[in-house]
N, C-alpha and C positions, 0 to 999 in steps of 0.2 A: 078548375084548378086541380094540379094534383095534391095529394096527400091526401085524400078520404078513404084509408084501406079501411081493412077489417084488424080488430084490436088482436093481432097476431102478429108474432115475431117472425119474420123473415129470417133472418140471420142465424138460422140454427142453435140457437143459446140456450147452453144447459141450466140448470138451478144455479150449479156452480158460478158459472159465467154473471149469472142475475144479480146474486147476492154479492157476489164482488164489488160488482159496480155501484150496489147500493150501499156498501161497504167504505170506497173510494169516495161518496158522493157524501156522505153522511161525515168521514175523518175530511171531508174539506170544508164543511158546514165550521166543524170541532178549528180547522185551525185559522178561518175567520172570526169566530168567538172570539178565541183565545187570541188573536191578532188585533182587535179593538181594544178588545184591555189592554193588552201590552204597548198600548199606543197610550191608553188614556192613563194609566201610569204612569209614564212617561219615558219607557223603557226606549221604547221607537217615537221615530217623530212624526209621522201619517200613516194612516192604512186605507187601503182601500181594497174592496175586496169582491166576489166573485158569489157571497151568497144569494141566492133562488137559480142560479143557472146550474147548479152541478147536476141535474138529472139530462138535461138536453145534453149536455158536456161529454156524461159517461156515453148516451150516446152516438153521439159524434164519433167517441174516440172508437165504437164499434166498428166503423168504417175505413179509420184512417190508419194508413199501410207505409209501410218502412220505403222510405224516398219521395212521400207527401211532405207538403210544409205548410206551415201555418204562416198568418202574418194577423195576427188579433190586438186585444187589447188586455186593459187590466182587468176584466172579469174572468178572464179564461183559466184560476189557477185550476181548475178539477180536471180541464183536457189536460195538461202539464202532468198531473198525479196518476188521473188514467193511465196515460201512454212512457209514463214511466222518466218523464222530459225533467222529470223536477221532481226533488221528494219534499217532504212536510218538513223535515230540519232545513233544508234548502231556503224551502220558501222562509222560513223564520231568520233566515241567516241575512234575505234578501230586506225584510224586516228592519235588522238592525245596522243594515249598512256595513254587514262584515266584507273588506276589501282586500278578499282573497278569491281566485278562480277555484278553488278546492273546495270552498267552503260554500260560494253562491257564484255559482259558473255561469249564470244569463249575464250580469255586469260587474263582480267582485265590487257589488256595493256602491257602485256610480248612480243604477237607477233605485227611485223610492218603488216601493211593492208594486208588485205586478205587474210587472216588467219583465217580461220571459224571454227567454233566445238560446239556443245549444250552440256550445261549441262546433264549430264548423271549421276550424285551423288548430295545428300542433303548433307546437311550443315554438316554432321556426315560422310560422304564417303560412306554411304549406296545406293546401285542400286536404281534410280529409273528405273520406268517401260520405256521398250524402244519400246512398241507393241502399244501404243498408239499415239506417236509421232513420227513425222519426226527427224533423229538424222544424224549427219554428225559427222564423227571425226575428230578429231584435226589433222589441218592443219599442213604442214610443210615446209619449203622451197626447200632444194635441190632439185632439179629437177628428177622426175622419182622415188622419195621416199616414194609418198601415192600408189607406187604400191605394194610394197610387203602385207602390212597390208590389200589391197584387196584381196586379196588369203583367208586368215581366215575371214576376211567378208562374205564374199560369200559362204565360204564353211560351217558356222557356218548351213547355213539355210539345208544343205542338211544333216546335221547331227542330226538338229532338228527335222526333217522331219523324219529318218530313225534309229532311233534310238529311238522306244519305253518309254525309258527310263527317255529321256527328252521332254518327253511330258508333265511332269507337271512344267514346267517350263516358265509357260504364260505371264510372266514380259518380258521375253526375243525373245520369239516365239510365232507364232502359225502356230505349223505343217508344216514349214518353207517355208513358203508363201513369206517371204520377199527376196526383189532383194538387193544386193547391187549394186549402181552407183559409176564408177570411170569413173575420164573425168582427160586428158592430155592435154597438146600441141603436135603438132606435131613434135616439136624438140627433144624434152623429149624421143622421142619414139627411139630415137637412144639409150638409154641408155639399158645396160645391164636387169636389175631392169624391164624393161618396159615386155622383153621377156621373161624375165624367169619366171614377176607374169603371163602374158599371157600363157604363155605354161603349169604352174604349174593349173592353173584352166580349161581350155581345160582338161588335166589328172583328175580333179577332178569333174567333171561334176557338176559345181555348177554356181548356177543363179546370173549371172554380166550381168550388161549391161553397157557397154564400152564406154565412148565418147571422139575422140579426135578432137578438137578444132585447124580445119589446116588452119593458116592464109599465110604457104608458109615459114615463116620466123623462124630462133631462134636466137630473140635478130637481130642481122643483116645478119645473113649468113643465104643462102638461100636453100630451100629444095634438091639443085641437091650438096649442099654438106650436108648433114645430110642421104638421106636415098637414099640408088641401086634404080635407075628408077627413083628417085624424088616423086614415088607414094605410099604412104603406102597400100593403096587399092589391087594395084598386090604383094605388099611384103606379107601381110596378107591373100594370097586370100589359101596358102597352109592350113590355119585353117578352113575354110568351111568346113560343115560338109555335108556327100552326103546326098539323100530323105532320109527316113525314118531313118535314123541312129541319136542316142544320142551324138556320140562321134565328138568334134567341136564345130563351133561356127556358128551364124548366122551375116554373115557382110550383113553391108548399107551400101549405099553412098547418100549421101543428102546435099546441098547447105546449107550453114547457112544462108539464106537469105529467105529461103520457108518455111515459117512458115507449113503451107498444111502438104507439106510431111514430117515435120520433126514432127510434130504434128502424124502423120499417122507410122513411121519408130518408133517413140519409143513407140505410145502405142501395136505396133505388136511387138515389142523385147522383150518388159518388160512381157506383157500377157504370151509369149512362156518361159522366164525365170520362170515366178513364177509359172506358171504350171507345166511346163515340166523339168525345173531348166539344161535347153538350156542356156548358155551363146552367148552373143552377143556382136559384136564392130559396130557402128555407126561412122563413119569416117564424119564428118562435113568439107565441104569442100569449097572452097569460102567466107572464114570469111578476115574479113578487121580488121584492129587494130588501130582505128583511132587517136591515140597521143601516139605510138608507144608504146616501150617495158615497158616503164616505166619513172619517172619523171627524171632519169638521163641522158638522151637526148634524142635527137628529132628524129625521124625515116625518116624526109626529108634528113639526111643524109647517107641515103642507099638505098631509095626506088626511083625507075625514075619517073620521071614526068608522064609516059602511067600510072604506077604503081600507083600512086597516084589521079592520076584522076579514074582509074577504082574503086577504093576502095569510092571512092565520090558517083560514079555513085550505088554501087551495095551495098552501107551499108545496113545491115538489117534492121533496121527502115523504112529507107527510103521507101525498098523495100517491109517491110509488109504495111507500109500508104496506097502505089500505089495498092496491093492488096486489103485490106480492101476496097478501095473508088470502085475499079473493078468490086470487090462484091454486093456493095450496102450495106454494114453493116453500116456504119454509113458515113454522111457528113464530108467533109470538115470543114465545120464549127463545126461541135463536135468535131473533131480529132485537131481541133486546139484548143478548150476547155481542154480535155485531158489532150492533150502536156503543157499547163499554166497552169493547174492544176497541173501536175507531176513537172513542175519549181519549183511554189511554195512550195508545200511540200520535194524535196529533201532541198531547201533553209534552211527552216523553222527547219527540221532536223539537219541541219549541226549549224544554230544557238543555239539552243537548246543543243547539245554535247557543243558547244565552255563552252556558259554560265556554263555548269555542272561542265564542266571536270575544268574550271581555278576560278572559284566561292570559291570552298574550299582551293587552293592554291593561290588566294590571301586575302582568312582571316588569313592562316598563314602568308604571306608577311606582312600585314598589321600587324599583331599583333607582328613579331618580329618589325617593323621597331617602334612600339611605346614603345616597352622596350628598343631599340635604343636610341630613342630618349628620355628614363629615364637617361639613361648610358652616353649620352653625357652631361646632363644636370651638372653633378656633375664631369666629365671628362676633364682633363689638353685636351685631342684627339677631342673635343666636334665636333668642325667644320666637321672634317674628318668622327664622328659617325654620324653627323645629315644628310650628303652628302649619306652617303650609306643609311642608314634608307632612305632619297628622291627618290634616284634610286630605290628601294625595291617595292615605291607607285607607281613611274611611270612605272612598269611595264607592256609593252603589248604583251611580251609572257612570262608569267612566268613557273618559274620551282624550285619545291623545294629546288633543290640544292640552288638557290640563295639565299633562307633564312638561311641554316648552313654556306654557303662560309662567310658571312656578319656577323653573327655573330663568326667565327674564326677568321676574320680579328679584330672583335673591342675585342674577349681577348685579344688578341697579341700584340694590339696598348695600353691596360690596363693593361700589365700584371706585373704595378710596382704600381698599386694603388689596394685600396683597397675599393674597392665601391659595396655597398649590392647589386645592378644590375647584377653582374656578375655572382653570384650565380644562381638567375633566370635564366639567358641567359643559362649558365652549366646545369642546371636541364630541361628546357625547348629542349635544342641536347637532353638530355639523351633521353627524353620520345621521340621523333624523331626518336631515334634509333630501338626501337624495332617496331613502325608502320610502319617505311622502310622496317623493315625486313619480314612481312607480306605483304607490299603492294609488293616487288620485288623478296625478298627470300625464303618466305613460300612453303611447301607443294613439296618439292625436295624427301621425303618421306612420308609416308602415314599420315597423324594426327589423322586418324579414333581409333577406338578402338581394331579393328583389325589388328593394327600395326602388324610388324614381333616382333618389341621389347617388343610388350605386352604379347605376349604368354607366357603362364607358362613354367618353364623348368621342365621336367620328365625325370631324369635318366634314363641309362639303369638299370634293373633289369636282374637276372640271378637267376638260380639254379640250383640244383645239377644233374636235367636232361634237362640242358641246352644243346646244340649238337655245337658242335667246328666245322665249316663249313670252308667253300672257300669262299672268300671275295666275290664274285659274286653270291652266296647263298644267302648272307647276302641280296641283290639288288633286287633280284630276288622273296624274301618274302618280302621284302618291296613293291615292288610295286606291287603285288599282293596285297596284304590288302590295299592297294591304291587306286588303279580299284575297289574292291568289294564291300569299301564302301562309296565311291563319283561318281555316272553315268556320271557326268561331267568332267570327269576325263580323257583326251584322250592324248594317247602319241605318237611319229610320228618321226619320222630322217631316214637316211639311213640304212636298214639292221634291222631296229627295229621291223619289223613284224615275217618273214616269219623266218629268223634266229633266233631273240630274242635278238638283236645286238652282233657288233663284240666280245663283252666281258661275253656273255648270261644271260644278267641281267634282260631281258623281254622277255628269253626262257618260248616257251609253252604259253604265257601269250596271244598273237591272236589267238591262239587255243582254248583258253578258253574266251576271250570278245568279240571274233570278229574284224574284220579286220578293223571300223573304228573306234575302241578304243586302238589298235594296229596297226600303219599301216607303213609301209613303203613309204618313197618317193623315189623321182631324188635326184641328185646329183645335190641341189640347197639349200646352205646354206641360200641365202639373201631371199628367199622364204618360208624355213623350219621358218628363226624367223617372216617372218610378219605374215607368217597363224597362228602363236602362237598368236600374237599381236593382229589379229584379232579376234579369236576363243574367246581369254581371254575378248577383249570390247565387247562380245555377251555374256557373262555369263559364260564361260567354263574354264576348268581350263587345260589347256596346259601343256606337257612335251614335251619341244621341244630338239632334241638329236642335236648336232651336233656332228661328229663324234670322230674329234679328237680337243683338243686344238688350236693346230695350223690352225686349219679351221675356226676357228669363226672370223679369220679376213675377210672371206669374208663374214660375217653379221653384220662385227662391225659398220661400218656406221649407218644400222640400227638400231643398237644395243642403240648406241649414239644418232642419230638425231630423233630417234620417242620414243622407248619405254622408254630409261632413261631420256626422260625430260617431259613425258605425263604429269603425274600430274603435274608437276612443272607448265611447259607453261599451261594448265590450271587452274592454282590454286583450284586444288581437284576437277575441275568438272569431270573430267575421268581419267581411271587406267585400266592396263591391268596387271593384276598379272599371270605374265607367267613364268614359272620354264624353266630355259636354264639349260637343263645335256651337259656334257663333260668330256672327261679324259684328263690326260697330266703328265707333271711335266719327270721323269725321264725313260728313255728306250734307244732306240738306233738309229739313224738315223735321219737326218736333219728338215725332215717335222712330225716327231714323235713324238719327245721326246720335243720339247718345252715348255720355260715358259715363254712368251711375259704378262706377268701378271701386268708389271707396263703400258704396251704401251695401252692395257685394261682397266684397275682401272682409267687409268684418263681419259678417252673418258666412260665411263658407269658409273659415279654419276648419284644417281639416282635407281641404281641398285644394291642389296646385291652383294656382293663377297665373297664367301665361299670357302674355300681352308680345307675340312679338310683330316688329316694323315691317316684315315683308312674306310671303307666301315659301320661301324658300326658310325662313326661319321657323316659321307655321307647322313645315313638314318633320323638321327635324324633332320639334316637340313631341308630335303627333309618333316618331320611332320611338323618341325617349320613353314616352306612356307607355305604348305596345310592349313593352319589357321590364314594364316594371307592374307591382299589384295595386295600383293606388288610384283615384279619381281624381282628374284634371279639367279645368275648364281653359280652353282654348280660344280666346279674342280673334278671329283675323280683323286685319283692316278693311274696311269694307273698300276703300276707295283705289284699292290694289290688287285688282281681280285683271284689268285689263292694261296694268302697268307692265314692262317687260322685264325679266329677269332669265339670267341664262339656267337650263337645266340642269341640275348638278348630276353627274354621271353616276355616283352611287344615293340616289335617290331613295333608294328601298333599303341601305342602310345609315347612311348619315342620323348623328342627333346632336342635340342641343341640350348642352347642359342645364341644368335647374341650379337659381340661386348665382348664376353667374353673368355680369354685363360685360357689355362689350363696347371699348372706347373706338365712334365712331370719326372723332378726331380729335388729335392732339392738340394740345392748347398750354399757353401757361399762366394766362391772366385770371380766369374762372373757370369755374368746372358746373357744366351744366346736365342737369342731369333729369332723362325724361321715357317714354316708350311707347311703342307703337307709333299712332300716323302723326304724332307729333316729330316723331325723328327728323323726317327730313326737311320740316317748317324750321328745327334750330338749326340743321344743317346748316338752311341759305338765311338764317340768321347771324349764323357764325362767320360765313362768308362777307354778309354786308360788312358788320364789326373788324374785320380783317382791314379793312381800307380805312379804317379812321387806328388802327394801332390795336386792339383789342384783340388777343388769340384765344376762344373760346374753347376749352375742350367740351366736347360732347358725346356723355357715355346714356347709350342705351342700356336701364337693368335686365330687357329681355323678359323677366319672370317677377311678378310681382311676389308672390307664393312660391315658395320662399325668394328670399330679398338678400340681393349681395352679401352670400355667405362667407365669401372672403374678404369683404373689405375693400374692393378695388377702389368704392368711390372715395373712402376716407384717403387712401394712397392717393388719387387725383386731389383734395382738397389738398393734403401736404403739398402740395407743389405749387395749386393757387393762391391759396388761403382764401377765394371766396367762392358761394356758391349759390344757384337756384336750380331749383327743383321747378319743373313743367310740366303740366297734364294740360287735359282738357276737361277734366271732372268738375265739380263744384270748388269755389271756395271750401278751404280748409277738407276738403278729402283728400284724396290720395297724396297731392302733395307735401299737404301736414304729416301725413302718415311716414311717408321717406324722408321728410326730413327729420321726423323723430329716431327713426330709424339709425339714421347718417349718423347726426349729430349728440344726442342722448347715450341710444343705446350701444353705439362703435366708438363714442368717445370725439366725434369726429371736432366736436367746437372747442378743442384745444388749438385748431390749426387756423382759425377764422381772424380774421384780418378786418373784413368787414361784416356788418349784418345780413345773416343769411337770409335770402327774400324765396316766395314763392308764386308762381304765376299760372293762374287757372281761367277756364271759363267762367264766364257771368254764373252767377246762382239760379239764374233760368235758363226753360230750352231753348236748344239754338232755332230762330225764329226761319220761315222756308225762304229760300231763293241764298243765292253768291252772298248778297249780302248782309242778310241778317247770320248767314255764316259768320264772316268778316268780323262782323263786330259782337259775337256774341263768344267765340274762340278765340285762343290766342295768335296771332298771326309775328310775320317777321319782322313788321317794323314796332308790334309792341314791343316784342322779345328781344331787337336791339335798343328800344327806349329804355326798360327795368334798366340791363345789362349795363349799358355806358351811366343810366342814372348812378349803380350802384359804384361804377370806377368813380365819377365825379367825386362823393363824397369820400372817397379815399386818397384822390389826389386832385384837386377841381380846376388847379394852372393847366396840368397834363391834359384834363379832360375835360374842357371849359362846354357850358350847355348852347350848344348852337343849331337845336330846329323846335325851339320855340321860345 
């Protein structure tokens, strides 16, 4: 193994340099202290914190260079403070949930502590440059979930690097020099996510350097049940790469407690990474956790008394003091300077967030309790309004909610009088309402200008020597003019390369860009979306394939906890617009033919959802995304690869709007309403219906994500007054969902005439062969049975029941 130097600093580091860091390590010690109490106060509502790792941390931050990025977790705040990423009032701001980007710029308050991420967008959603600064991405909780989105960190720089093309792309690169850092627990590392990003970068030769943070423990349970051997070091040791060879990694092992070597282990990882874009894991071992896993109890409840006393004896402070004083760098009497120095200033930080973050929320306390206190003035309630207005001043933890609950309570105790007050109090929620909705709900979608919603929409065009292709034709020249005219433009899944996938819609096309704008992977879905995720926060624009529908559950997690809430949890400072392709919808066979599409839509807000009916509707999407900042998951039909459709002549610009359907035929009896490969089943449903007197309209919504923004289909129920909604998903998904949608939230069951119905597949999978198809989806002659059922009970002489 490496990492057995000699206890000498590599890195040229002066006293100066030393004591800093033990300076930095020690005020982050001071403002976890101080962050448990302020929890257990009750000031904040959780802590979780980052103490026995600040010495491995400071030196980490020794190595890492302006255009590195991190993707860690909650224990990382001392790299944050090192590298200057985050200051000590920050983190206290981040503490109290202040829900301002000025005041805690990783999430303005969205995420609980420890939760880190830089600004990476202006106030407009525009890139700023990331080759100048230290950048860390956005934080996420689940454990083992900042590892897929290291895969395209990491791997962005070897692409930077090897790819010509993107060499003028200097905001984001240079010659891709930069490492990406990911750091774990040693718990964590049991999780699937841990090995599959580790093995997916091993395969891709790209420069990580790895830190897991082994304190023995996860949560209470101890390493001999988490990982074979108890030792990560012999589980990992099968990734060593032999001498001279690229392929592998280079593992350490190093004490968290030695500063020397840990100092000495990263800066020879990081050097062999960014030169040679070697990958490395640093296994940090002998870390202590000194007030346990977190503020929700105590770790004397699991750890033995030997256990606790060695964790005393071997803390890293402790142990870089003893070294430093060893050394001669500096006295006793200065390191205890330091250490009162780094008191005061975590102190001083942690006051300074209090004062900020409750400053503006108690001028609104204050200022509802003195319209209060107008409103009782003239109020039969007066005692009762002036008692809440009092409570409102004597606030010493406040929270905005307590100024709307206060004023709800004094309408409701007013709401027989008629006194000018209440109008203010009414006007003064309203304006409440929409600053809430910016300070906690903003930025769920892009607000830039390059929204998905702002793109212009460009028909397809046709002529008369337009050529009637194969729906996988159609795919096939689209992302060709895709590739040829965006460099950043890289697409990746199983079978995508070398074949041109299972359905040949990116035949030939590694042929013609090369293998790492074309490429194939493993058979690692929750790694195929983070390399997206990452490649996309480096500047790049990802088509990440999964292969079939029913496989993106094993990325949906991802899918959910990192890329559909990026911009959200940081309110617009980062986005990763990454195009998710897939097929699905109807075929044959259990794990095939799936349409889990509600079980999806509500775990990926956040993220477009695109369902369209045919490959030429497919492409148009697929323009729309390419022009906007935003991440879209794209359904095609599976069973429409080898259907014919003519070429649209401007194929390389046409798109399709979001949020808008399209009525596939007029109708004036029902309005049916459904998308994807159901379209053309109600088609020639509507068709049958036409012969007994029935005129069915049938509108395709195109985009599930977002859902007929204007209303087209309430405008169709005005004209029928009755309707169903069609999928192929489970009972009560997706088409519960549109017709909530419809009827609820448009208003639409003002127009209904009759009971609105909805018609889904069975609650199980579709069983293999034609006809466990048949009877397990909805077909034409159920969808004329619902249909004529529903006229029956609206007029039953007109439409007497005659097939059965």
């Amino acid at each position: 193994m490496i990492g057995e130097q000699e206890n000498t600093i590599l890195h040229n580091l002066t006293a100066k340099d030393i004591i800093r860091d033990y300076q930095v390590a020690f005020a982050s010690r001071q403002a976890s202290l101080i962050g448990r109490r302020e929890v257990l106060s009750g000031k904040a509502k959780f802590g979780i914190f980052g103490d026995g790792k600040e010495v491995a941390q400071v030196a980490l931050a020794r190595s890492f260079q302006h255009g590195d990025t991190r993707s860690g977790y909650y224990r990382d705040q001392t790299i944050m403070f090192a590298l200057g990423m985050m200051t000590i009032e920050q983190f206290f701001a981040q503490l109290y949930a202040h829900p301002d980007v000025n005041a805690e710029p990783a999430s303005a308050g969205r995420s609980m502590n420890g939760h880190y991420g830089t600004r990476q967008l202006d106030d407009n959603g525009q890139w700023l440059s990331q080759t100048d600064t230290y950048n860390t991405s956005a934080d996420v909780s689940p454990t083992g979930s900042q590892m897929p989105r290291l895969v395209g960190l990491a791997y962005a720089s070897r692409l930077y690097r090897d790819l010509p093309d993107l060499h003028q792309y200097t905001n984001f690169s240079k010659n891709g020099n930069e490492v990406a850092f990911g750091t774990i627990g040693n718990a964590s590392c049991a999780e699937g996510m841990f090995w599959e990003a580790v093995n997916a970068v091993g395969v891709l030769g790209a420069p990580l350097v790895l830190s897991i943070w082994d304190d023995g423990y996860g949560i209470s349970v101890p390493n001999k049940y988490q990982i074979t051997k108890e030792d990560l070091t012999a589980l990992l040791s099968g990734f060593q790469r032999e001498a001279g060879s690229q392929a592998g990694y280079d593992l350490y092992t190093v004490k968290g407690w030695d500063y020397a070597q840990l100092v000495n282990a990263y800066q020879e990882a990081t050097t062999i990474a960014r030169d040679e874009h070697v990958p490395s894991i640093i296994h940090v071992i002998e870390v202590t956790q000194p007030q346990g896993h977190s503020t929700s109890g105590s770790h004397e409840r699991y750890k033995t008394a030997e256990r606790l006393a060695w964790e005393e004896e071997y803390d890293c402070l402790l142990k870089m003091r003893e070294w430093i004083l060893a050394e001669g760098i500096a006295t006793a009497e200065e390191l205890d300077q330091v250490e009162a120095e780094a008191k005061a200033e975590a102190e001083n930080a942690r006051e300074q967030a209090w004062e900020k973050h409750t400053a503006t929320i108690m001028a609104e306390l204050n200022h509802v309790a003195d319209m209060l206190d107008t409103l009782a003035a003239s109020s039969q309630h007066g005692d009762k309004i002036s008692a809440s207005a009092a409570k409102l001043r004597r606030s010493k933890v406040p929270y905005r909610k307590d100024s709307l609950i206060a004023i709800r309570d004094a309408l409701i105790l007013t709401r027989d009088e008629n006194l000018p007050t209440q109008e203010t109090l009414r006007q003064w929620q309203k304006e409440q309402e929409a600053l809430n909705y910016d300070r906690y709900s903003s930025h769920l979608y892009s607000q830039s200008d390059q929204s998905a919603r702002n793109v212009p929409v460009v028909p397809p065009s046709y002529s008369n020597s337009s050529p009637t292709v194969n729906g996988s034709e159609i795919m096939n020249t689209l992302f060709d003019t895709i590739l040829a005219r965006d460099p950043r433009v890289i697409a990746f899944g199983e079978d995508v390369g070398h074949l041109g996938d299972v359905n040949q819609g990116f035949v030939g096309l590694q042929e013609k860009y090369g293998e790492l704008r074309v490429s194939d992977t493993g058979i690692r879905e929750t790694t195929i979306l983070g390399q997206a995720i990452g490649l996309a926060m480096r500047g790049l624009r990802p088509i990440a394939e999964i292969q079939y529908l029913d496989y993106i559950l094993y990325a949906l997690q991802i899918m959910s906890d990192d890329l559909a809430t990026l911009q959200w949890r940081t309110k617009g400072g980062q986005k990763a617009p990454v195009i998710i392709r897939t097929r699905g919808h109807r075929l044959e066979g259990i794990w095939h033919s799936g349409s889990p599409i509600a079980g999806i839509m509500n775990l990926i807000q956040g993220i477009y959802l695109l369902v369209p009916r045919n490959m030429t509707q497919a492409a148009g999407f697929y323009n729309t995304l390419f022009q906007s900042d935003e991440p879209g998951l794209i359904i095609e039909v599976l069973n429409s690869y080898r259907l014919k459709e003519k070429l649209p002549d401007n194929i390389d610009t046409m798109t399709i709007p979001l949020g808008t359907p399209e009525i596939l035929r007029q109708g004036s009896d029902i309005t049916v309403v459904t998308y994807g490969a159901c379209c053309p089943i109600a088609l020639n449903a509507a068709a049958k219906l036409s012969e007994v007197g029935i005129e069915a309209e049938v509108i395709d919504v195109q985009s599930l994500i977002p859902f007929d923004t204007n209303h087209m289909i309430v405008d169709s129920l005005k004209k029928t007054s009755n309707i169903l909604f069609l999928d192929e998903d489970v009972p009560g998904g997706t088409t519960a969902f549109m017709l909530q949608k419809v009827l609820e939230e448009q208003g639409g069951y003002w127009w209904l005439d009759g009971e609105p119905r909805t018609l889904s597949a069975k609650p199980h999978r579709p069983p293999y062969g034609s006809d466990g198809n048949y009877f397990s989806k909805p077909n034409v002659e159920e969808i004329f049975d619902v249909i004529y059922e529903m006229m029956h009970e609206i007029d039953p002489q007109a439409y007497p029941i005659f097939y059965k």
